[in-house]
Structure formats: C-alpha cells, structure tokens
Backbone as JSON Lines, residues from 0, in Angstrom:
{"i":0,"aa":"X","n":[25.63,243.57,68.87],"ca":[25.98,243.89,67.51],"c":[26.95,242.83,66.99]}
{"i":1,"aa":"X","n":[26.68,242.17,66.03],"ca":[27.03,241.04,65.21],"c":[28.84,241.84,64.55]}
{"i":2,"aa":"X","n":[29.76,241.11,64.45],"ca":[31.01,241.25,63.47],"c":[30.35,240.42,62.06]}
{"i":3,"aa":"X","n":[30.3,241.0,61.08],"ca":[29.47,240.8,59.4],"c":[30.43,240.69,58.89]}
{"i":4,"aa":"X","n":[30.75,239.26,58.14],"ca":[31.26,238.49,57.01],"c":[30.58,237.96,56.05]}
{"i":5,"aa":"X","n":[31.24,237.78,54.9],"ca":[31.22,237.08,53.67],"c":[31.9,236.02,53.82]}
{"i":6,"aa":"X","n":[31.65,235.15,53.67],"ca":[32.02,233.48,53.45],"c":[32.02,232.79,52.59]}
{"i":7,"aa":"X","n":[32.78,232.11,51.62],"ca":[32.78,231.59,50.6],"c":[33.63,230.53,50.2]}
{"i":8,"aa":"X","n":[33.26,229.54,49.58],"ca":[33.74,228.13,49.9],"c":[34.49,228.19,48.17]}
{"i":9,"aa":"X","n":[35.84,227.48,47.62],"ca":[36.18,227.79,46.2],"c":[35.89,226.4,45.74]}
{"i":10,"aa":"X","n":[34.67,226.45,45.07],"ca":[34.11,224.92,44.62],"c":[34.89,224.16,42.7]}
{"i":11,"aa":"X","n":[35.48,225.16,42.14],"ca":[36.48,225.16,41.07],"c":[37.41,226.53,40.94]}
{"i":12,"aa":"X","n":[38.41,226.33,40.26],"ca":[38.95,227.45,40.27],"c":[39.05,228.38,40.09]}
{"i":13,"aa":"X","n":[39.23,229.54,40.83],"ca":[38.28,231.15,40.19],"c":[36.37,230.5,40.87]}
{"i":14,"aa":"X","n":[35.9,229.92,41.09],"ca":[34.79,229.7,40.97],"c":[34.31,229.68,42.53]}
{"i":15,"aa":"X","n":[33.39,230.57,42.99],"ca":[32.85,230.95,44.5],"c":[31.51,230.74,45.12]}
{"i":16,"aa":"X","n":[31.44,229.8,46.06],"ca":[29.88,230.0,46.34],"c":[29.98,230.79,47.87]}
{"i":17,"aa":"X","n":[29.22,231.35,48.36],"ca":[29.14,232.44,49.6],"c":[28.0,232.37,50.03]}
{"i":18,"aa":"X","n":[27.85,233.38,51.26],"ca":[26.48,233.72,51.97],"c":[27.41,234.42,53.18]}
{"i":19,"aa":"X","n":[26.32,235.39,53.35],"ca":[27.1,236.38,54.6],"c":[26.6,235.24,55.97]}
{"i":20,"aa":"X","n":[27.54,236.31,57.04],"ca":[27.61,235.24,58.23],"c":[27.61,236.51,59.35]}
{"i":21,"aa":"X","n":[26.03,236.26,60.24],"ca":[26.23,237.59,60.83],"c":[27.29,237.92,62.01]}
{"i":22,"aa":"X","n":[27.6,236.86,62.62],"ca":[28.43,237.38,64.09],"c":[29.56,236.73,64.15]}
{"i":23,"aa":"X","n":[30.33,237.24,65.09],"ca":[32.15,236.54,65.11],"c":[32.51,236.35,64.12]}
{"i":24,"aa":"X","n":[32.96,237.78,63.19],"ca":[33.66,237.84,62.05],"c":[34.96,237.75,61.69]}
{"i":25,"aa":"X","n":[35.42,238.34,63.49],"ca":[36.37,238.68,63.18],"c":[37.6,237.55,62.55]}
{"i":26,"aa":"X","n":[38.56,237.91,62.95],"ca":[39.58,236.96,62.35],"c":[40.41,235.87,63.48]}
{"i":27,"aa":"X","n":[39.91,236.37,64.53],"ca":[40.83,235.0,65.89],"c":[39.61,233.97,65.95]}
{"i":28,"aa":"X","n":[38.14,234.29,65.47],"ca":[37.4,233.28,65.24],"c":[37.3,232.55,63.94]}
{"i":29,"aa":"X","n":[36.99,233.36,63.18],"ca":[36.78,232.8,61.64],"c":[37.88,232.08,61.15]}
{"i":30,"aa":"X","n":[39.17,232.71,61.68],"ca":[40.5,231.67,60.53],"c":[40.37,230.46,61.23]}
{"i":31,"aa":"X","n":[40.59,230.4,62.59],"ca":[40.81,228.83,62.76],"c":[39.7,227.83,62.66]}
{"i":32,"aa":"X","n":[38.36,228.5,62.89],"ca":[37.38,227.66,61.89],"c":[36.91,227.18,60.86]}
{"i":33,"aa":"X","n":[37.55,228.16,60.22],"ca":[37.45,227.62,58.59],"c":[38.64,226.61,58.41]}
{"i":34,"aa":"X","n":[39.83,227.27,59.08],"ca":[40.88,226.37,59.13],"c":[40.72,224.36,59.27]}
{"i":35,"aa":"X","n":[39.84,225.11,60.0],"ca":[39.24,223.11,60.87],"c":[38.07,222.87,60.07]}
{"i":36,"aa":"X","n":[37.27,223.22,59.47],"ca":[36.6,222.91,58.85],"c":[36.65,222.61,57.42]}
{"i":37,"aa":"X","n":[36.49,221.07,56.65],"ca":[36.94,220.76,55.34],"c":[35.88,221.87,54.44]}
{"i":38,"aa":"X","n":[36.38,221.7,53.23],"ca":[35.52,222.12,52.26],"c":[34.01,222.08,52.13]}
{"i":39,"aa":"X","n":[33.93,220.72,51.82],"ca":[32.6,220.04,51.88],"c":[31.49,220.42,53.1]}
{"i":40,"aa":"X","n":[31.68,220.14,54.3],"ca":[31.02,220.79,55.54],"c":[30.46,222.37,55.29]}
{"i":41,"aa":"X","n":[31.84,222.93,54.78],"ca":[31.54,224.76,54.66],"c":[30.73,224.97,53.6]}
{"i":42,"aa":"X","n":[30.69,223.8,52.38],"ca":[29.5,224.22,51.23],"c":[28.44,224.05,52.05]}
{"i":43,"aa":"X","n":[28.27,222.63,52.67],"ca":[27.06,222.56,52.67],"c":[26.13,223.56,53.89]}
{"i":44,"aa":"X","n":[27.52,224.03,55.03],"ca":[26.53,225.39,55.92],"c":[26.4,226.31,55.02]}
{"i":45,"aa":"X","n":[27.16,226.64,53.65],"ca":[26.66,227.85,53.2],"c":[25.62,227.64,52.2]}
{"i":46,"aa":"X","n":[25.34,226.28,51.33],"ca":[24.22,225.63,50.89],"c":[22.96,225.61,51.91]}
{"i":47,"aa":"X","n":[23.18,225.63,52.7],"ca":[21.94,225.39,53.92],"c":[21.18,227.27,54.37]}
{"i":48,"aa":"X","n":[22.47,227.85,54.36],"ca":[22.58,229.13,55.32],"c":[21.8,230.41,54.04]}
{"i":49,"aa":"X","n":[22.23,230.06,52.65],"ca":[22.14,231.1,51.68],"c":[20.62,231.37,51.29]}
{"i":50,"aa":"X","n":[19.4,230.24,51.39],"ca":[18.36,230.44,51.06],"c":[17.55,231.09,52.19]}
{"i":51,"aa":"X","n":[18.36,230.91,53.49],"ca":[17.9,231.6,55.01],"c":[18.35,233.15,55.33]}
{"i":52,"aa":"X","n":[18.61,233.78,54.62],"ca":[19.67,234.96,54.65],"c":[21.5,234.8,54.6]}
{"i":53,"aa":"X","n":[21.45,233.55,55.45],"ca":[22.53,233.7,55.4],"c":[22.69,232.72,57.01]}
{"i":54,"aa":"X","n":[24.29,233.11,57.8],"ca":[24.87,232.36,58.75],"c":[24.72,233.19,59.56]}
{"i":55,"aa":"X","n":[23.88,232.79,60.93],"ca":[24.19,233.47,61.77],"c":[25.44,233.57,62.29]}
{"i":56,"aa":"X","n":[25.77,231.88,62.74],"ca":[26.75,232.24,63.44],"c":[27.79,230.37,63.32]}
{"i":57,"aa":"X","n":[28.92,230.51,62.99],"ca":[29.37,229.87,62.1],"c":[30.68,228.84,63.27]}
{"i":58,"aa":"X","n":[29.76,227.88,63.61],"ca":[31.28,226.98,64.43],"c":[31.84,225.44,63.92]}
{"i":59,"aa":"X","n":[32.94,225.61,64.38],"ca":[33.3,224.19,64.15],"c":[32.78,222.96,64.63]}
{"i":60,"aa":"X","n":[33.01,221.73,63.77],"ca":[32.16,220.85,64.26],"c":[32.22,220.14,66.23]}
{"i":61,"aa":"X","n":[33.43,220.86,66.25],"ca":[33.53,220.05,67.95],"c":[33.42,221.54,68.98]}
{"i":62,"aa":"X","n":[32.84,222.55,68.4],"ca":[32.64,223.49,69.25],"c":[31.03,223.83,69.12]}
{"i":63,"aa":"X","n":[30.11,223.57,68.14],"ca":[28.75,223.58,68.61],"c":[27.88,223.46,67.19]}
{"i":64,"aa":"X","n":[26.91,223.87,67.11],"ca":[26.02,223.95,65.8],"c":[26.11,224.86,65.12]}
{"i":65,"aa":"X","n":[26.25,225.28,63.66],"ca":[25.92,226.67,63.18],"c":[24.37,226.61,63.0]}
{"i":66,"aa":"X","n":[24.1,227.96,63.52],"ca":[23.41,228.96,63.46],"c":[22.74,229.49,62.07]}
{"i":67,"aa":"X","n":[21.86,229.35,61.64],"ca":[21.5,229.75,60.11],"c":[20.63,231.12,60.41]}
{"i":68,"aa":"X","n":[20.01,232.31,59.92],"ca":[19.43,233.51,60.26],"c":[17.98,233.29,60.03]}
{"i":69,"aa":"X","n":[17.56,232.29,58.98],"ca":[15.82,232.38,58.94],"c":[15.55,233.34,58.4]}
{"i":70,"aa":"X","n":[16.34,234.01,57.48],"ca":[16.0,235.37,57.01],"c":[15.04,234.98,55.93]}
{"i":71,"aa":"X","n":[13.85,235.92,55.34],"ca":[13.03,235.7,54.28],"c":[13.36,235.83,52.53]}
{"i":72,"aa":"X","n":[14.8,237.12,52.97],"ca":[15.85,237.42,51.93],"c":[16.71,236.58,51.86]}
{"i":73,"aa":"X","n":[17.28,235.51,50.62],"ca":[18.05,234.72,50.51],"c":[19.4,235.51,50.61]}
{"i":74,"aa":"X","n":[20.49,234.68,50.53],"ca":[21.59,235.8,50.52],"c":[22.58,234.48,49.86]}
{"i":75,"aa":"X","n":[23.25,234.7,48.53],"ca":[23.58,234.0,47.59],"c":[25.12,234.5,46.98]}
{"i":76,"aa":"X","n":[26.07,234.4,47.28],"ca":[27.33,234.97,46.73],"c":[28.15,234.67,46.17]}
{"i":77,"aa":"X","n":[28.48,234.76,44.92],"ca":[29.52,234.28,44.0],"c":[31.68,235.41,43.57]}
{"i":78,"aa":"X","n":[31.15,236.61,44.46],"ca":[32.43,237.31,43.74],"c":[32.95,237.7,44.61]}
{"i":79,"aa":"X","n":[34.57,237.21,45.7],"ca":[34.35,237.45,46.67],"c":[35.38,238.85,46.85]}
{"i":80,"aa":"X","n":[35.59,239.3,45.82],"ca":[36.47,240.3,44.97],"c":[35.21,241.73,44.93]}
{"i":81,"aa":"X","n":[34.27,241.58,44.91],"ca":[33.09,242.82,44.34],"c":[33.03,243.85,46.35]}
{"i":82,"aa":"X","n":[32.57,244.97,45.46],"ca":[32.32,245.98,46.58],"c":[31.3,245.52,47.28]}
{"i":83,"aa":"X","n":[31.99,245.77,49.33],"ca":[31.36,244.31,49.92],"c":[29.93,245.15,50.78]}
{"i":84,"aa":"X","n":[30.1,246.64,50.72],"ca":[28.49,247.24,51.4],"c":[28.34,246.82,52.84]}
{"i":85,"aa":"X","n":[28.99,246.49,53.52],"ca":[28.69,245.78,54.76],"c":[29.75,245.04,55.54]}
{"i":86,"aa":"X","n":[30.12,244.2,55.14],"ca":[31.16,243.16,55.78],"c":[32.29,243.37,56.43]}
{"i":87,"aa":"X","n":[32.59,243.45,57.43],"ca":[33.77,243.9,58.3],"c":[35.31,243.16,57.44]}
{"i":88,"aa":"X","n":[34.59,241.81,56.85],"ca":[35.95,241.03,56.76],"c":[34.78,239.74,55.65]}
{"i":89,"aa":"X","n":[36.13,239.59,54.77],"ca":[35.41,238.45,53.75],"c":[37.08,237.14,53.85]}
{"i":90,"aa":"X","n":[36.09,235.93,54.08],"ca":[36.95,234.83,53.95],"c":[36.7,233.91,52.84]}
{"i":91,"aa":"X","n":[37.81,233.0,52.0],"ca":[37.6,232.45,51.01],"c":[38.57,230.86,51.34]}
{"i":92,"aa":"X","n":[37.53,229.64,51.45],"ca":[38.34,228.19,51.98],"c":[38.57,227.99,50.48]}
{"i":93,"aa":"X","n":[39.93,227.65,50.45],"ca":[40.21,227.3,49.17],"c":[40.1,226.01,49.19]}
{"i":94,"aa":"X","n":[40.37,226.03,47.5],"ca":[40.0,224.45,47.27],"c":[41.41,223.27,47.38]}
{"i":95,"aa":"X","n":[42.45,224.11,47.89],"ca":[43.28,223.1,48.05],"c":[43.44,223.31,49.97]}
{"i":96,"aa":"X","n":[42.5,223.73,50.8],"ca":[41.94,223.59,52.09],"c":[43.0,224.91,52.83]}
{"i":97,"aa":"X","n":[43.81,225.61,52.1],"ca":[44.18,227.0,52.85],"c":[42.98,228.11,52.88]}
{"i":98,"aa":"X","n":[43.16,228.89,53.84],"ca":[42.02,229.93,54.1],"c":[43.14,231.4,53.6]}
{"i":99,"aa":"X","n":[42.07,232.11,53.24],"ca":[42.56,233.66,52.79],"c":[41.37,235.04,53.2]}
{"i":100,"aa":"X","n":[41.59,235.77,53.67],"ca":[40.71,236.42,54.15],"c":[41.22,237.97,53.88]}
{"i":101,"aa":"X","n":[40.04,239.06,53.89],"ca":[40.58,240.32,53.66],"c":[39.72,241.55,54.6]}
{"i":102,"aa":"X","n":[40.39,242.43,55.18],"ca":[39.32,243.61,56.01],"c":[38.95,243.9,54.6]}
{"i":103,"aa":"X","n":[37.79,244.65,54.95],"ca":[36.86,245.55,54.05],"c":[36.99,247.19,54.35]}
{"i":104,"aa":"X","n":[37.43,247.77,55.7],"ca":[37.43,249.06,55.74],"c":[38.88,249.56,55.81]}
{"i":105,"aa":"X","n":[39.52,249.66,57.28],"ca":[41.06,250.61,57.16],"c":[41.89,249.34,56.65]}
{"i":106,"aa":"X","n":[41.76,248.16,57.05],"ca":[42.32,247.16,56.85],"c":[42.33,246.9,54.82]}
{"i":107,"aa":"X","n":[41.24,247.31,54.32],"ca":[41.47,247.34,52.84],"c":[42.87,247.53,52.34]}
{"i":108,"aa":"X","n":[43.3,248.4,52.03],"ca":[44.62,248.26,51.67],"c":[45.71,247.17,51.82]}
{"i":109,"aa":"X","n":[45.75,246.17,52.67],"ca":[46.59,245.47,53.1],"c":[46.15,244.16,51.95]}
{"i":110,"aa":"X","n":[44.86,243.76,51.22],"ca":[44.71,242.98,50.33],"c":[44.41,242.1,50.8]}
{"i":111,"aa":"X","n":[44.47,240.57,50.39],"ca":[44.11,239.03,50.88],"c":[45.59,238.73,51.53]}
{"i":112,"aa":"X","n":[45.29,238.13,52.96],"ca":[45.83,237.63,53.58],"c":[45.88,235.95,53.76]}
{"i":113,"aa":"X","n":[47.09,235.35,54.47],"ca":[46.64,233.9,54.31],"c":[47.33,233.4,55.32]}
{"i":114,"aa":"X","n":[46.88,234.08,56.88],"ca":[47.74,233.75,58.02],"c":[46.74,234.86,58.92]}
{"i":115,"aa":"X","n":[46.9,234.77,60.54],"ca":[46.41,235.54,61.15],"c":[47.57,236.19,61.55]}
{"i":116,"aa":"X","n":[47.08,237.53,61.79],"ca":[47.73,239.15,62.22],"c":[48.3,238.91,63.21]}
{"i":117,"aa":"X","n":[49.09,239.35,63.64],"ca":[49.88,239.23,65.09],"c":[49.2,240.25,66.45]}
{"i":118,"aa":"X","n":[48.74,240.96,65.76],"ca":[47.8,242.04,66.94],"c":[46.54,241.8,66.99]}
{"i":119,"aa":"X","n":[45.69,240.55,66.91],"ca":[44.34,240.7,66.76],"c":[44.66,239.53,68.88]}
C-alpha cells in the first residue's frame, strides 16, 4: 500500500502545476527530496508524470529514477489549497526553492508547514 501525495511545483506566484505521486509520501522522504531537487527537474517529473496518472514513485537525482504510473487517467493539478479526496500529505516546491507541505487528515489542523516534524 502506496503513502498518496499531491505534488506541485510553484511555476509563478500563487500559480501551481501538480500530479499525485503514489508511494513514499510521507514526509522523512518527500521533504528532503524535493528539498534536493531544483524546480525545473520537479516540473518536468510532474510534466512527464501528469498525462500518465501521475508519479509513482518520486526520487532524487543521485538516489534512482522516478517512477511514472502509466495510468490511462491523466492526473493534472493546479490548487494545492482544494479538498484533497485521497492524499495522505500535499507538498508545494516553491519558487524561491523552499518546500512547504501539509497532512490532509488528523494532521489537517496544524496547516502548511515548512520544516520536518520532530517525531516522524
């Protein structure tokens, strides 16, 4: 069973491109990869990943290949703010290269974060 994210790269300001990402959502994987990963790279896996369903599975460039799903359903995301139906956790690479990320279920309340948790 996959950890399900939203991923989304900030290509102008206020302005979002995305695609879900099915596995290692959580947050001791996803922050420091996005972390290491520039902007540009993360459009273009989620340019690559969004007409396929989406990301399977999402690594940095000196830890292996991402993974795209081959899905037949594109999966295309612009609001990374909207009710998420699914996603354990949504991350957003900003455009000045900090990462911000938010739970979707008990973790909701706590809002966008921009650092990893001390208990994960």
């Amino acid at each position: 069973m996959g950890t399900r994210s939203n991923v989304y790269v900030e290509t102008e300001p206020g302005t979002y491109v995305g695609t879900y990402c099915h596995y290692d959502g959580y947050p001791d994987h996803m922050f420091p990869t996005l972390q290491a990963i520039n902007n540009d790279t993360l459009l273009s896996h989620i340019l690559l990943g969004a007409p396929r369903g989406g990301i399977r599975m999402l690594y940095r460039d000196d830890e292996g290949f991402t993974e795209y799903l081959d899905d037949a359903v594109p999966c295309v995301l612009s609001n990374p703010s909207e009710e998420d139906c699914g996603p354990s956790f949504v991350y957003i690479k900003c455009r000045d290269g900090g990462v911000k990320w938010r739970g979707t279920y008990d973790d909701a309340p706590m809002g966008w974060r921009t650092e990893m948790p001390e208990n994960l």
